[in-house]
N, C-alpha and C positions, 0 to 999 in steps of 0.2 A: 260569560266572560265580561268583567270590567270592561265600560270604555275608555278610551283616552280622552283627557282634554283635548280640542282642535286646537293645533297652534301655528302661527303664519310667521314664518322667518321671510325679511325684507333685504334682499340684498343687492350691493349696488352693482356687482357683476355676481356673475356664476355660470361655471362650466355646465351647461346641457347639455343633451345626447348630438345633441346638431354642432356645437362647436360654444364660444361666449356670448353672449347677453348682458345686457346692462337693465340694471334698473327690476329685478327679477323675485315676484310675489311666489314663495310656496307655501301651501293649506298642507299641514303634516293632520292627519286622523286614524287612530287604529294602526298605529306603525307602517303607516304608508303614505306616499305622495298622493294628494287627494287633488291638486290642482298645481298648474305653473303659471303666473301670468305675465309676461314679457312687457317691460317699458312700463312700469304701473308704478307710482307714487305708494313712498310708504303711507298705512293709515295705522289709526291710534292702535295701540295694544301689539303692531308686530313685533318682534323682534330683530332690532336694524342692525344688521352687520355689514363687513366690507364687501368679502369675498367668499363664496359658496361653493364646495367641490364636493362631489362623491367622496362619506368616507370607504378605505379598502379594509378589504377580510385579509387577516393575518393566518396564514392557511396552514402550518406549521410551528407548534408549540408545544415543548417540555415544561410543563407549569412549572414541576418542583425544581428545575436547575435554575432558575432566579436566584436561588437562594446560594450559589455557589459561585454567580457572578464574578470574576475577578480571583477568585480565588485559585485558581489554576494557571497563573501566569508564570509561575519558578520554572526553571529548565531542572531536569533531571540530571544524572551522571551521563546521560548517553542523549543520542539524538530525540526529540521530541516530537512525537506522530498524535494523530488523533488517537490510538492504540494507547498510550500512558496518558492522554486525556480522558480516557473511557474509563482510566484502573482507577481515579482522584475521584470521577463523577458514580463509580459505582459506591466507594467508601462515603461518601454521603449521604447516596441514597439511602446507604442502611441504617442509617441514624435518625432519620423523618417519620415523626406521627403523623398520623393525619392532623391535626392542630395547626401544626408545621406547615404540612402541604397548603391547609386553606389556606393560612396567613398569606403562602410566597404565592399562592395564584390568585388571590385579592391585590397583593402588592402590585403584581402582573401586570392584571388584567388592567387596571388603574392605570397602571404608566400608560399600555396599549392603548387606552381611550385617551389619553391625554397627546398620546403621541399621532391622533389623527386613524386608527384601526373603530371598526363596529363590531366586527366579529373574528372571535378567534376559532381554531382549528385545533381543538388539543389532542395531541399524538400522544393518548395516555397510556403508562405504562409501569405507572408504581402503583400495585394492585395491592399486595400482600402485607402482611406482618413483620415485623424485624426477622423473626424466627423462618421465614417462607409459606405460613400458613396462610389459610383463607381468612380472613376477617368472620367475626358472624354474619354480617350481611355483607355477602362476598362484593358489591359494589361501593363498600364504604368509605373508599378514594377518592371512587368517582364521585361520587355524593358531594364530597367536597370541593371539587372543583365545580360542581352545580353550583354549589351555596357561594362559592365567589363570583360566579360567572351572573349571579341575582343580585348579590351584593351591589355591585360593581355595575350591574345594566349592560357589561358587553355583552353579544349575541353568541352562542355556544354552538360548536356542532364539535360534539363530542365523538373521541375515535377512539370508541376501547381497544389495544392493540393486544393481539395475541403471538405470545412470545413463547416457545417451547425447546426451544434447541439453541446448543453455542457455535454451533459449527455445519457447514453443508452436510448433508449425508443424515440428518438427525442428531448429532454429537448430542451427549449429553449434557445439560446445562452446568454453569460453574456455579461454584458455590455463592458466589458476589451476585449472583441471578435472580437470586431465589425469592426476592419481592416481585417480580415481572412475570414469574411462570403458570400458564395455567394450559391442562389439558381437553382436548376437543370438547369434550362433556362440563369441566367447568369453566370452559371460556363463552358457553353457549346459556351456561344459568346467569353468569356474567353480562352477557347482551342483552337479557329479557330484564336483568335490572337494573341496566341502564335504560332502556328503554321508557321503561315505567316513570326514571329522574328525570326524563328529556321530556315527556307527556307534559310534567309538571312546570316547567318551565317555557314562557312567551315563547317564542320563533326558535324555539331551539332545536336542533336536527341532530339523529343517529345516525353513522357509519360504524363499520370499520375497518381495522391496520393490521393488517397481517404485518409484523414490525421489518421484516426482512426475510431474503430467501436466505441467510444464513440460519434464522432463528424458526423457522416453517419451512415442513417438505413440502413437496407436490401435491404428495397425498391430502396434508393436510390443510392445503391453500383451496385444493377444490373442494373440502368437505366446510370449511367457514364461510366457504361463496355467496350460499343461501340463508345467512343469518343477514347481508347489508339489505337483502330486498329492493328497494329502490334506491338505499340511500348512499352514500361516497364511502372509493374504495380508497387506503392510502396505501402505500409502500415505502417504504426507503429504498432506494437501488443505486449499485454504482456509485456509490459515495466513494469509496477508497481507492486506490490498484488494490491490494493486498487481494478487498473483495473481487473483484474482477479476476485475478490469477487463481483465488480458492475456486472460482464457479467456474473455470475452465478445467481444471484440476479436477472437478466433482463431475460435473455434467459433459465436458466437452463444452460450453455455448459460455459466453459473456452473460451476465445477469440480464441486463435490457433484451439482448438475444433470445432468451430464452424465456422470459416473463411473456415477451409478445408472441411466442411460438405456440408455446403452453398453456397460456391462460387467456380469458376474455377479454382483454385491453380495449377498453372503448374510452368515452368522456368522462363516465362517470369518476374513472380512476385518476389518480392524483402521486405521479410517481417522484419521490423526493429526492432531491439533487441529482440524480440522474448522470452526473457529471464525467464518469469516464466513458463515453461512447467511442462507435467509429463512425462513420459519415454514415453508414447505411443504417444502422442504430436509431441515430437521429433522424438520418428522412422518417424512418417505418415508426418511429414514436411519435414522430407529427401527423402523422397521416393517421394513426389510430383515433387519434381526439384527445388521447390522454395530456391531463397538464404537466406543464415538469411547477415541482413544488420547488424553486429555487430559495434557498437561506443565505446570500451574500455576505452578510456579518462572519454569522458562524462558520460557513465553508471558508473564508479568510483567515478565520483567527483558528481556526483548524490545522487551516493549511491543508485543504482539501483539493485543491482544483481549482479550473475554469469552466462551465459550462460552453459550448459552442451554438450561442445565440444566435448569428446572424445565420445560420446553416437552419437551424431549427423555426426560426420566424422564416427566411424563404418559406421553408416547406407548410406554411398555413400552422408551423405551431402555435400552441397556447400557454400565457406561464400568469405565477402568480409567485407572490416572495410572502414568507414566512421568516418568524426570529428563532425558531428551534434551541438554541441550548439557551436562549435570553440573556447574552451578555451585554446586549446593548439595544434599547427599545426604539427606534427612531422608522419613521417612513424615507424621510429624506435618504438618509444614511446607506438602507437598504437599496433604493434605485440608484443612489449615486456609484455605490459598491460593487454592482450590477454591471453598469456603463463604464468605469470607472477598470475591473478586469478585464473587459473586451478590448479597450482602451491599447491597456499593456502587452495584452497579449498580442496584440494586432496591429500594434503602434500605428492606430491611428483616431482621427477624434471621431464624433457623434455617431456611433457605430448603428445602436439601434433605432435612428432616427430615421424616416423617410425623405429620401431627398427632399431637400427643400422647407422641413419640417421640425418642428422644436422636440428636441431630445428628451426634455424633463415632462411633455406632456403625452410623447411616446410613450415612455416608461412608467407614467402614473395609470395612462387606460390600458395598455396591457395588463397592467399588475392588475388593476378594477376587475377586467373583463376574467381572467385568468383566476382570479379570484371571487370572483362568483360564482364561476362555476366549480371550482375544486371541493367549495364548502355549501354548495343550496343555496345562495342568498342571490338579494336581486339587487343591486346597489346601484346610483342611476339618477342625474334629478329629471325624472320625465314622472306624467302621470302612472300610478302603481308600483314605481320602484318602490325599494325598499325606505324608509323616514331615518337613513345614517347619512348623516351631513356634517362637513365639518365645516368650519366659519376662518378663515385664514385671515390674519392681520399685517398691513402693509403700511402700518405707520410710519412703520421709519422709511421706506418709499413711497410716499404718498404717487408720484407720478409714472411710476413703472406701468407699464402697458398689460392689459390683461393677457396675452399671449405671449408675455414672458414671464406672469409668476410662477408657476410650475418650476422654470429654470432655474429661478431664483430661488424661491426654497428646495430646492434639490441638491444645487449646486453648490450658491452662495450664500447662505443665510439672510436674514435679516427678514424673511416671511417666516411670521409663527404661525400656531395654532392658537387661535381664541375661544373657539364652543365647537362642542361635538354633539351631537345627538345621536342615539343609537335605538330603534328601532320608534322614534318620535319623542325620547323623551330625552331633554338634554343632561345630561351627564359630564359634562366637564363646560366651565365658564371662567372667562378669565386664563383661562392655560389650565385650570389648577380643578381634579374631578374635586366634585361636591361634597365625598368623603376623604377626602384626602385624609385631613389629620387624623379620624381614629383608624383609618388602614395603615396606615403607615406607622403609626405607634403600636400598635397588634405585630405589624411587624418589625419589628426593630426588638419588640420581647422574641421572637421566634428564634430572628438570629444568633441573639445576646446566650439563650440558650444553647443552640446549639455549637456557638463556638465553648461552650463549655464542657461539652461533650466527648 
């Protein structure tokens, strides 16, 4: 394997695992922290920045709905649920080549790195052909969210999802489905050629998604179990009521209820929005290890729910935020959305903070930690973490205290993003990633087409 050039960012704070520092040397080598040296004087050749933070994994992503961004804001004849947002998103799905897909998970991935993300989490799930067939090389999708995910230098951990049913019980799938379906035998040829894409690609890791207990029985949750081997399990759960009353309806048991009854729920698993529990729900999903894979944007602009955070962090929970449908790329945005529903719901302030303790730097190392573990990666400025860092700029504050920028670009603006690096090699400088312009021109044909469609 190539090596990497050694490269030493010099920065004049940076968050460590211990807490801030000033004045703070790191030797990036081989996609990793190879040295920290605390209070040291830049020397020639580093790269001097202001401010230094673990970048976060984006644990939760629909590549190809980028491309649909905004396009589903009209109100219908009748009231508007995530239900007639699903009927718009599946009408486009059926219209994406793979061409398509690359382009909007290059355009993605690109924002993600710019917006301060190393690694994303793709919850994949546009498998098939316009027609519902198999591609000839039945990972042909995936393939291209690899080739963005190299393009681009974010870090991959790819989650083939397997989707076989519309309804509890098995229902039969709908006809809008028919790019997402595969069964036990070709979901499994499917894994091994993914497997083969992720080989090929730096630091990048296979799971996978069983997509929902709507869309996978029992049966066949535990017969996909032994394809993740060691690697991360995902779900969607509890996203809706609707869902929730179908799985009481079906099973007797609440979805969460019944995932933890049922199945292996340890850390490895990564259970996505999770958001209509009951108290006992959430204690028993904190106590398992499992992450809640929270999407704040999208459960907003959904109109999905509130998650019950502070019930869940008592009980030693673990969470991590993802952009899921990708209407809007931002870190800030995400943790503020987060705080920001707790907020309303509970009408009162700094909810996830610890007495005494800054809200915005709560909310950034949960989401870290939460997100490392949901996706494999080690993100971290200590020796051996992972080489994802991002470089924050505080010009327009020069004198804000380093214990309050976190609050500040969370909250209030005016800290950006200056450089990213993602597994030691820098990928966006300036705000702006290094291919910006022919990704975004690739894209802007993709669209162009398919609003012509």
């Amino acid at each position: 394997m190539e090596r990497m050039a050694v490269t030493t960012i010099h920065a004049k704070s940076a968050l460590l695992a211990d807490g801030w520092a000033r004045n703070v040397r790191l030797t990036l080598a081989d996609g990793k922290i190879s040295d920290v040296t605390v209070g040291a004087d830049a020397q020639p050749g580093d790269d001097v920045r202001d401010i230094a933070v673990p970048a976060l994994s984006n644990l939760h992503s629909h590549a190809f709905q980028r491309a649909m961004a905004g396009l589903a804001e009209t109100r219908g004849p009748a009231d508007d649920s995530f239900w007639s947002w699903r009927t718009t998103m599946y009408q486009f799905a059926l219209s994406m080549t793979p061409d398509h897909v690359e382009a909007a998970a290059a355009q993605l991935y690109m924002e993600m790195l710019e917006a301060g993300y190393s690694r994303v989490g793709e919850f994949h799930y546009l498998h098939n052909d316009k027609d519902g067939a198999h591609y000839g090389d039945i990972a042909e999708m995936a393939g291209r969210i690899g080739a963005a995910s190299v393009e681009t230098g974010i870090n991959l951990t790819l989650l083939p999802v397997f989707y076989a049913h519309s309804g509890f019980g098995g229902q039969a799938p709908n006809d809008d489905q028919r790019r997402f379906i595969h069964s036990l035998d070709s979901y499994a040829r499917l894994i091994d050629a993914c497997t083969t894409i992720v080989a090929s690609i730096p630091r990048a890791v296979i799971g996978i998604a069983p997509h929902s207990l709507r869309a996978a029985t029992a049966k066949e949750l535990r017969e996909i179990m032994p394809l993740a081997k060691s690697g991360p399990v995902h779900i969607h759960v509890a996203e809706q009521v609707k869902e929730v009353v179908d799985s009481v309806s079906f099973s007797g048991a609440r979805p969460v209820e019944w995932l933890l009854a049922n199945m292996p729920v340890d850390g490895r698993w990564c259970l996505i929005h999770a958001t209509h529990m009951t108290k006992d729900e959430t204690r028993n999903m904190a106590r398992s290890g499992a992450i809640a894979g929270l999407c704040p944007i999208t459960e907003a602009n959904l109109g999905d729910g509130v998650f019950n955070a502070p019930l869940f962090l008592s009980e030693g929970g673990r969470y991590g935020v993802g952009s899921d449908s990708n209407i809007l790329i931002s870190v800030p945005e995400e943790l503020r959305v987060l705080e920001y529903s707790q907020r309303l719901t509970l009408r009162a302030r700094n909810v996830i903070a610890d007495p005494g303790g800054s809200t915005g730097q709560k909310l950034f190392e949960q989401a870290r930690i939460g997100g490392n573990a949901a996706l494999q990666s080690n993100s971290g400025l200590r020796i051996g973490g992972d080489a994802d860092i991002v470089a924050l700029n505080r010009s327009a504050l020069p004198h804000l205290a380093d214990n309050k920028v976190l609050d500040h670009w969370i909250f209030a603006g005016g800290i950006t993003v200056d450089a990213v690096w993602a597994g030691g090699k820098k990928q966006v400088d300036g705000g702006r990633h290094i291919k910006r312009a022919a990704i975004a021109a690739r894209f802007r044909k993709a669209m162009a087409d398919l609003q012509q469609q």
